[in-house]
N, C-alpha and C positions, 0 to 999 in steps of 0.2 A: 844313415848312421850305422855303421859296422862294428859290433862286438865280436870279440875273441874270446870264447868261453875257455876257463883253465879246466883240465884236466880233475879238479875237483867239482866240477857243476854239472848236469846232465848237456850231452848232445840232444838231447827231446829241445832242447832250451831254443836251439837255432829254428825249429820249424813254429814252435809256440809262439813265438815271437814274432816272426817274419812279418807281420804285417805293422808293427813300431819298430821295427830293427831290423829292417833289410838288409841283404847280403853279408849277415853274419855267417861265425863258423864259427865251429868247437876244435880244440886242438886236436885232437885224434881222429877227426877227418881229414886233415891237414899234415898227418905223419907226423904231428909235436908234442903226442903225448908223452914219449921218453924217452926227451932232450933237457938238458936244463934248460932252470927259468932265462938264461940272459936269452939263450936262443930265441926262446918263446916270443923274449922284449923285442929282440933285434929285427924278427919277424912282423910282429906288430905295427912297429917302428916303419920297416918299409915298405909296408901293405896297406898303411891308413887307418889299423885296426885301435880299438878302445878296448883295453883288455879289460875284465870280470875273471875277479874269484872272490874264493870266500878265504883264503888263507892270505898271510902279510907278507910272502915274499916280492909280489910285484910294486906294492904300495911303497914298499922298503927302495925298491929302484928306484923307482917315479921322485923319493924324498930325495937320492943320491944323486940320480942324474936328472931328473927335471923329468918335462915331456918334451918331443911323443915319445914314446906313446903314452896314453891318458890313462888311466887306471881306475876302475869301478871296485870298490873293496866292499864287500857285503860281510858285514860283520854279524853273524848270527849262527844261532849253535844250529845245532840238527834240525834240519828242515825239508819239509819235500821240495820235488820240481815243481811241483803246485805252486807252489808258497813264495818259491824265488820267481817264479813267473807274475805272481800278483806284486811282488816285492817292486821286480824291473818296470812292472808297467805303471807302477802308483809314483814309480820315481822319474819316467821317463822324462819328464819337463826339466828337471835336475840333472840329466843325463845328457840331455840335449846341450844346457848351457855350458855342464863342463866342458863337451865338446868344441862348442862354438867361441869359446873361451879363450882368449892367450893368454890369460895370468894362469887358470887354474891347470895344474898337473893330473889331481885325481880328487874323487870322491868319495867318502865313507858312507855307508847304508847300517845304520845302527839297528 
């Protein structure tokens, strides 16, 4: 399962995780931290990627044009890398299905 962390979440997120979320990347490893979001979609789109933020521009896509790419929306105020790391990992089974999913676009993490 490959995540595309946005530009608002920590790059720490891709190695914390590595071991339920393999061969993830953060955009600014990836020279997409500033491009616009379609870029970012377009990217995702044809690398396989499930993007994650915690801001509604991508969820806003995902509603417009559908999937892929699949969109992971963490909806919660100020938080550590901590925090979204226990967050990804408590939701991973919910993250898997969106994935594995063809009806579903994306996910909200309240």
């Amino acid at each position: 399962m490959k995540l595309l962390f946005d530009q608002n979440l920590s790059p720490v997120l891709v190695k914390v995780l590595a071991d339920v979320f393999p061969q993830s990347q953060h955009v600014a490893r990836l020279g997409l931290d500033r491009v616009q979001d379609h870029e970012v979609w377009e990217y995702a789109r044809e690398h396989d990627y499930t993007l994650v933020s915690k801001d509604s521009d991508f969820h806003d896509l995902s509603v417009l044009y559908g999937a892929p790419p699949k969109v992971v929306w963490i909806r919660r105020g100020n938080c550590s890398t901590k925090q979204i790391e226990l967050i990804l990992r408590n939701k991973h089974e919910n993250i898997k299905t969106l994935i594995y999913s063809p009806e579903s676009s994306y996910l909200v993490i309240l």
